[in-house]
C-alpha positions in Angstrom: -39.4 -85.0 32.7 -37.6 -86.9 35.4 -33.9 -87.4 36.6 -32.3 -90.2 34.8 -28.4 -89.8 36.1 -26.7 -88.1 38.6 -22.6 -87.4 38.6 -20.9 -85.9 41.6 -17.1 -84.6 40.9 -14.9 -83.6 43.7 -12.3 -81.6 42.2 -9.2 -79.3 43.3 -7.6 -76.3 42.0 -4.7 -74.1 43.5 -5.4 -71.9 46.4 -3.1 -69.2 47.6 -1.8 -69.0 51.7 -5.0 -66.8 52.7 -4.5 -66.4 56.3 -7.8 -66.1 58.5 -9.0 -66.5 62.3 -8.6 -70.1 61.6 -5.4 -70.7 60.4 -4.2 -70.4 56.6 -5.0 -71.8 53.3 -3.8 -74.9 52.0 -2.2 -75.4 48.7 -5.4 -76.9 47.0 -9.0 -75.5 47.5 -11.7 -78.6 47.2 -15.2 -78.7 45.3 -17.7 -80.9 44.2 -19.5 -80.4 40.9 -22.9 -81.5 40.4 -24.6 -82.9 37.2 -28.1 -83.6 37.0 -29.2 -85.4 34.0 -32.9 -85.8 32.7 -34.5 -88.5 30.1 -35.5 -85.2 28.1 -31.2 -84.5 27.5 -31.1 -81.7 29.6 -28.3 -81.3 31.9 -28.1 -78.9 35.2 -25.6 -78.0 37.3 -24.9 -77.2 40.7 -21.3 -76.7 42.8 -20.8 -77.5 46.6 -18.0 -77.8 49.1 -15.3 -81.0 48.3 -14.6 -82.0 51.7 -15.4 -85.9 51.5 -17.7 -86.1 54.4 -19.9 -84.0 52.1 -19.6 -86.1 49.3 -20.5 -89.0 50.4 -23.4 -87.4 51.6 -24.0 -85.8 48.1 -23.9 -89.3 46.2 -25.9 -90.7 49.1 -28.7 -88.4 48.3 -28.0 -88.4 44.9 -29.7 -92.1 44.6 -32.4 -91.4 45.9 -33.3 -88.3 43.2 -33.5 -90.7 40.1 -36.9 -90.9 38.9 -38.2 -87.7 40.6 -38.8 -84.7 38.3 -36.0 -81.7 38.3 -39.5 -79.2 39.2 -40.7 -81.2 42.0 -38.9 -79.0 44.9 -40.6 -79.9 47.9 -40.3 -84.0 46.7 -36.5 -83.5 46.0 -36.2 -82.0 49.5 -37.6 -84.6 51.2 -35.5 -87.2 49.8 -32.1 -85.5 50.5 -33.8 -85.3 54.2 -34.1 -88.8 54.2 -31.0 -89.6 53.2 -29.4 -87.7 55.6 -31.3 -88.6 58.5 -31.3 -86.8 61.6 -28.5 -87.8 63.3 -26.2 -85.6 61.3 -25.6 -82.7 63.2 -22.2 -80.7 62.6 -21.5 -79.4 59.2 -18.5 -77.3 58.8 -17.2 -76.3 55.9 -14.6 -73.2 56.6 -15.7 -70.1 58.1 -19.4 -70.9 57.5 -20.8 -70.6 61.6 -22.0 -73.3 63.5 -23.7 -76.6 62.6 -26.9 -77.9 62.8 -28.8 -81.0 61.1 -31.4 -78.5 59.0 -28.3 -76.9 57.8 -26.3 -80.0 56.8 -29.4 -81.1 54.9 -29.9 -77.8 53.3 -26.2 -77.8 52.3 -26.6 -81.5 50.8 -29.8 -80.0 48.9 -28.5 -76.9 47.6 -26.3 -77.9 44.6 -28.9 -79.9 43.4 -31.8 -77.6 43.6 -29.7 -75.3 41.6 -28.8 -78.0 39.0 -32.6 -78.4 39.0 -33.2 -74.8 38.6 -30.8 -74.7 35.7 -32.7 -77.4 34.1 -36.1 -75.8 34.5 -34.6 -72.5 32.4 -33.1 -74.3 30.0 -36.5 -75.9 29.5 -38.4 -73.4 29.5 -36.3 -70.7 27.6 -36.0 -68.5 30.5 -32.8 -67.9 32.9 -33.0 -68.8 36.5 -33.1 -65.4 37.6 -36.7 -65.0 35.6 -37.6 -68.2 37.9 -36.6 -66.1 41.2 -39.1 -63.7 40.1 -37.1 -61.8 37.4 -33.9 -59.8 38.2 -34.2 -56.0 39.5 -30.4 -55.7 38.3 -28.9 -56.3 34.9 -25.7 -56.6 37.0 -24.2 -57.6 40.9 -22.2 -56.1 42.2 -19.1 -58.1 44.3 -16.8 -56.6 46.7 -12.7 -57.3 46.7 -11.9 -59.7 49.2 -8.8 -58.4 50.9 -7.1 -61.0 52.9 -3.6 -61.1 54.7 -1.5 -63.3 53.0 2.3 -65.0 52.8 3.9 -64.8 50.1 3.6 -68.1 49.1 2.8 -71.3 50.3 5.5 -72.8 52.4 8.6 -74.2 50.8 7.2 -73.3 47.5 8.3 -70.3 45.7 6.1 -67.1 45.6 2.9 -66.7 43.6 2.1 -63.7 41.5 0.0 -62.4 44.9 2.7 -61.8 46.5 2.8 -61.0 50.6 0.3 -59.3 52.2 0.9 -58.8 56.2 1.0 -55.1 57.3 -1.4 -52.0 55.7 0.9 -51.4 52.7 0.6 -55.1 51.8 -3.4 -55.0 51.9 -3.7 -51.3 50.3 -1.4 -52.6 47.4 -3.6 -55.8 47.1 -7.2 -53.7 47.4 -5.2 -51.5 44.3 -4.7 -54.9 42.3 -8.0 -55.7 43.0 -10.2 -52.9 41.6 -7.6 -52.0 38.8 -8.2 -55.4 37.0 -11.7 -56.2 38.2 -12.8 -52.0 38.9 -14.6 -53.4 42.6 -16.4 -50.7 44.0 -16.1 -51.8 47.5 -13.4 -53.3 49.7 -13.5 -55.8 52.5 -10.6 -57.3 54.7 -10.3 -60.6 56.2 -9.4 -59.6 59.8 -9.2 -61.6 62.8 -5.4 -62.7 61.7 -3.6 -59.9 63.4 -3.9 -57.8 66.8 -6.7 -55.7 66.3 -5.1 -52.0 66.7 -3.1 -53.4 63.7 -5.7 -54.5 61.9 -7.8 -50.8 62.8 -4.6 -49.3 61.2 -4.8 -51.1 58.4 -8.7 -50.4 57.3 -7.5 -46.9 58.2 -4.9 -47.1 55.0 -7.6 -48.4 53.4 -9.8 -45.3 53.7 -7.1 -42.8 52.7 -6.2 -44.7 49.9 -9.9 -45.0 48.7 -11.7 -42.5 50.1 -15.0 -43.4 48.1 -15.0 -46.7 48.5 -17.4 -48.9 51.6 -15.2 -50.7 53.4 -15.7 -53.8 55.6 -14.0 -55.9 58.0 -14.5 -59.5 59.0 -12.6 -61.0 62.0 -14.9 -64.3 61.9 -16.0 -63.9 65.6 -11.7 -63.8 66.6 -12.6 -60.7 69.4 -14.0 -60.4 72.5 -17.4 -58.5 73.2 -15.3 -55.3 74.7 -12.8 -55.2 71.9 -15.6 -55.6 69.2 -16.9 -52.7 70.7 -14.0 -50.2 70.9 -12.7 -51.3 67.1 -16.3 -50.3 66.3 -16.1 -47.0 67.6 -12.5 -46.8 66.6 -13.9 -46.8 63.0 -16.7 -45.0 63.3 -17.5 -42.8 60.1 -14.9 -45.6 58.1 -16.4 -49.2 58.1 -19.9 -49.6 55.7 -20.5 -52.6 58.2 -18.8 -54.6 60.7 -19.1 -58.7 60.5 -19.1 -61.3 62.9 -16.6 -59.2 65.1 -17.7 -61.7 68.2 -19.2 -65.8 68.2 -22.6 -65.8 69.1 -26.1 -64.1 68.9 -25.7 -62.5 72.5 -22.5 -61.2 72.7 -23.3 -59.7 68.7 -26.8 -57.9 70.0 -24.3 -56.4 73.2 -21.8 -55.3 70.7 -24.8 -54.1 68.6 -26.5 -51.5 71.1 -23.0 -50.0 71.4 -21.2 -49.3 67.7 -22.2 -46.9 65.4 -22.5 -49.1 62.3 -24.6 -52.1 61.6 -23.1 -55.6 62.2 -23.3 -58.6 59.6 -22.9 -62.0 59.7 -22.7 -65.2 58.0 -21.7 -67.1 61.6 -24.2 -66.6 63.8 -27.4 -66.7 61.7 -26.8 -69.6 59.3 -30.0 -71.2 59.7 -33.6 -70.5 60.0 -33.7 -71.5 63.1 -31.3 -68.2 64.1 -33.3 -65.3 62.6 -36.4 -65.3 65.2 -33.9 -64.5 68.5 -31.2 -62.4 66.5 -34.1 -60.0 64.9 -35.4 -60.3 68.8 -32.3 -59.2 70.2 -31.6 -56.9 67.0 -28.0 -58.7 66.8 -27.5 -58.0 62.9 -28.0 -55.5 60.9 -27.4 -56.8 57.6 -27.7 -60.8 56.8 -24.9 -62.1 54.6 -27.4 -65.0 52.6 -25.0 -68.2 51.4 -27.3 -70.5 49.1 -24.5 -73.4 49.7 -25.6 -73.7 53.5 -29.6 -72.0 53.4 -30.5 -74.6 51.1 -30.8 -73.6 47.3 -31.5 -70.6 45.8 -35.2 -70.8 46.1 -34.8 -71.4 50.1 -32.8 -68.4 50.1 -35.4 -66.3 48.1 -37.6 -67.1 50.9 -35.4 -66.3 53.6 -34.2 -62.6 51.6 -38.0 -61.9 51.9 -38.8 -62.7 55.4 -35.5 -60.5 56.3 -37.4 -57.4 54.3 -40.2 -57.7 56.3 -37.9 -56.8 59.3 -36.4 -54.6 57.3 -32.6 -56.2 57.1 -30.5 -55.9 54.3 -28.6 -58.3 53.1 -25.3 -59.2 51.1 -24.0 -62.4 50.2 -21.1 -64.2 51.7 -18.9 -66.3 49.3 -16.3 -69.1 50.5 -13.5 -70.6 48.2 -15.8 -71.2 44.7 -15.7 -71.7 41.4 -18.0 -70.1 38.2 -21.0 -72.8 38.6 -21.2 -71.1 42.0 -20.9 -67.4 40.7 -23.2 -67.7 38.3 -25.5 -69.3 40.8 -24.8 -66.3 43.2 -25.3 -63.6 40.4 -29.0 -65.1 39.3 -29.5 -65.0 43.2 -28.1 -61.5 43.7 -30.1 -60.4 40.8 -33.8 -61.4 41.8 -33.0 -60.3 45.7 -34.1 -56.4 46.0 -33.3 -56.1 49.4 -29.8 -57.5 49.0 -28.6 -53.8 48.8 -24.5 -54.6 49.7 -22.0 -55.8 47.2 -21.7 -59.5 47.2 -18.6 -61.2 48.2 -16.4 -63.5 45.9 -13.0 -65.2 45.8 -13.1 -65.7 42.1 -9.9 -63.3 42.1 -8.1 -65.9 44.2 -8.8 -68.6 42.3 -6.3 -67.4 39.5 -8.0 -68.4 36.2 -8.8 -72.1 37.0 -12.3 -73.0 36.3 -15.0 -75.5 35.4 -17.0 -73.8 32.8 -16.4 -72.8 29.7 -14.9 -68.9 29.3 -17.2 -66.2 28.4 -20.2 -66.2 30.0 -19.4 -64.7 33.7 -17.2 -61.5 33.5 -16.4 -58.3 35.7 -17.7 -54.8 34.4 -17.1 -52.3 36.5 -16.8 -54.7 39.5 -20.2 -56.1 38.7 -20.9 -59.4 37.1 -23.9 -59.1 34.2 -26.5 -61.6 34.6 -25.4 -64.2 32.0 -27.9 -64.5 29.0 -28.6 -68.1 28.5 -31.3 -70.0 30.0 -30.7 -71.8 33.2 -27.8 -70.5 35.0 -26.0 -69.5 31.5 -23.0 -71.3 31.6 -21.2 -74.7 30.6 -19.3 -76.8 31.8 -16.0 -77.3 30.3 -15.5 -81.5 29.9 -12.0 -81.2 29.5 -11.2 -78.3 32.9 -13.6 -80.9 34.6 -11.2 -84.0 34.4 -8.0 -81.9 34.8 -9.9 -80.1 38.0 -10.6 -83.9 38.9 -6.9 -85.8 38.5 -5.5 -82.4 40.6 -8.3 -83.9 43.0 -6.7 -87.3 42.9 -3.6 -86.2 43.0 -3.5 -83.4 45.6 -4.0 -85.8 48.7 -6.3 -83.4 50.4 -9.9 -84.7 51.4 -10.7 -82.3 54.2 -10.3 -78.2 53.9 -8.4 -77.7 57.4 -7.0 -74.1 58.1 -5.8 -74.6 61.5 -4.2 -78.3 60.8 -2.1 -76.5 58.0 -0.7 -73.6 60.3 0.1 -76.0 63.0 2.3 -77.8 60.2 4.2 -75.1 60.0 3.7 -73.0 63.5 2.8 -75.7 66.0 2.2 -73.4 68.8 -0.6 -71.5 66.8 -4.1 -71.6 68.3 -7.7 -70.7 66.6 -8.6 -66.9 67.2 -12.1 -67.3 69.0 -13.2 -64.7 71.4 -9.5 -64.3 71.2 -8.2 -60.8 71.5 
């Protein structure tokens, strides 16, 4: 069997005013969808990031995978390296931590090792979660992703979200969240607002939903000594605190002085990371991101390296759509040391989608592990060419947080080490 065509879609659906350390949401959240075609008629599918720096770099690699075989992984990783050279060095897609050439080829690879992957189930009868070694779940779990918010975008009139920005805001959007989707655990995007005000609000939290884990991620937005007294301000409250502080040094400092474990997704977003953080014992749980550790396989190989340090791991999810869910959920389900709810926007993203309905759905706050072979799910023709003209027609290339706030408060500035 070999790879006869490949088609690379960017396309855009409508993204609510999410306000992190970065800046805010705009209107439209980008994507590329993947499709891998072989001579035998099977089709896979994989979903990456839309920005159109890591297009191009998608179709260029995508010529040089016709003719190689969907289960040849180590031949298809080579020839995304090649095309990407090594003078690529930054690859920044949101909050994803810093760049590095292995990690801009990994993220290049990814979406077509799982289109690959879905190919090989669908060949072989089996789902790609049998291929990871065969799920230890019948279900994920995912977490609500809590974030401060406006109440709409900018001149435009308010979406069914409605405003998030002080603790009765987020508890009444964490009550949203698990009444239609029953989460079981609740994480807040911090690093928006000073942190006593963000302690108060993961307080209200915790008396709202005494059972529940709860989380908060400032993406790296405070200083090594405020990391450290939010951490022992909420000790006994949070189930883990992530990427409170940039960088593998000032995370181990922070570390040796809180009471709960720290996560990431920043400063470990490569292989290349893990030997000094497990050195330094910076994290204690590893939030694994197929997108940017190259594949789902890759990421297998990584989730089992972690258990022989003994780290947990969740996973962390950026602005997606169901390609990447289901993708996540096969992952989720063949990883036994990924012990943590998973995280997901999918509640964000209102509806719009590229597959076909029915295959990925929340029980309980846990997606099954969709039945077909492959990854399970479709891709619906029709949402894909909508998805696409909103693409076309949206005018955004480039997901840009802080060049959106500045549009509308130019003084604002990046929160990096900041409080």
């Amino acid at each position: 069997m070999r790879i006869t065509e490949i088609r690379v879609t960017p396309v855009a659906f409508p993204d609510p005013p999410l306000l992190n350390a970065m800046g805010v949401h705009e209107p439209w959240a980008l994507r590329s969808v993947v499709e891998v075609v072989t001579d035998e008629g099977l089709t896979g599918l994989g979903e990456s990031y839309g920005d159109l720096s890591h297009l191009e770099r998608l179709r260029g690699a995508a010529q040089r995978l016709i003719g190689l075989e969907p289960h040849a992984h180590h031949v298809l990783y080579a020839a995304v390296a090649a095309s990407i050279g090594s003078d690529v060095f930054v690859d920044q897609h949101g909050l994803t931590g810093a760049g590095s050439n292995q990690k801009t080829v990994d993220a290049v690879f990814s979406p077509f090792e799982v289109a690959c992957l879905d190919i090989r189930g669908k060949a072989a009868g089996l789902r790609v979660a049998d291929l990871l070694g065969g799920p230890v779940r019948d279900a994920v779990p995912y977490s609500a992703y809590l974030f401060y918010k406006w109440a709409g975008h900018p001149g435009a009139p308010e979406d069914r979200f409605g405003a998030a920005l002080d603790p009765e805001g987020i508890v009444a959007q964490a009550r949203w969240m698990t009444e239609t989707y029953g989460f079981g655990s609740l994480k807040l995007k911090g690093g928006v607002l000073p942190p006593d005000q963000e302690i108060e609000a993961v307080h209200a939290l915790r008396d709202a939903f005494p059972g529940l884990p709860l989380r908060i991620d400032p993406n790296a937005a405070w200083t090594t000594a405020t990391s450290v007294r939010v951490g022992k301000a909420l000790d006994g409250v949070l189930e883990y605190l992530e990427d409170p502080t940039p960088d593998i040094g000032p995370m181990a400092e922070v570390a040796a002085a809180v009471p709960m474990p720290l996560a990431t997704n920043m400063c470990v977003v490569t292989h290349a990371h893990l030997p000094p953080a497990l050195a330094r014992r910076a994290i204690g749980v590893l939030l694994i991101d197929h997108h940017y550790w190259g594949g789902l396989l890759r990421s297998s190989q990584v989730a089992a390296l972690c258990d022989t340090f003994g780290l947990p791991l969740s996973m962390h999810s950026n602005s997606h759509l169901g390609i990447s869910l289901a993708a996540m959920t096969h992952l989720a389900a063949a990883t036994p040391n990924l012990t943590h709810a998973c995280d997901t926007h999918t509640p964000w993203q209102d509806g719009q989608d590229v597959i076909a309905p029915g295959a990925l759905r929340f029980v309980d706050g846990a997606v099954p592990v969709p039945e077909g072979p492959g990854l399970g799910v479709e891709l619906d023709p029709d949402a894909l060419a909508r998805m696409h003209e909103q693409y076309l027609a949206c005018g955004l290339t480039r997901r840009d947080d802080t060049a959106y706030m500045r549009r509308h408060h130019p003084d604002f500035t990046p929160k990096r080490a900041h409080w």
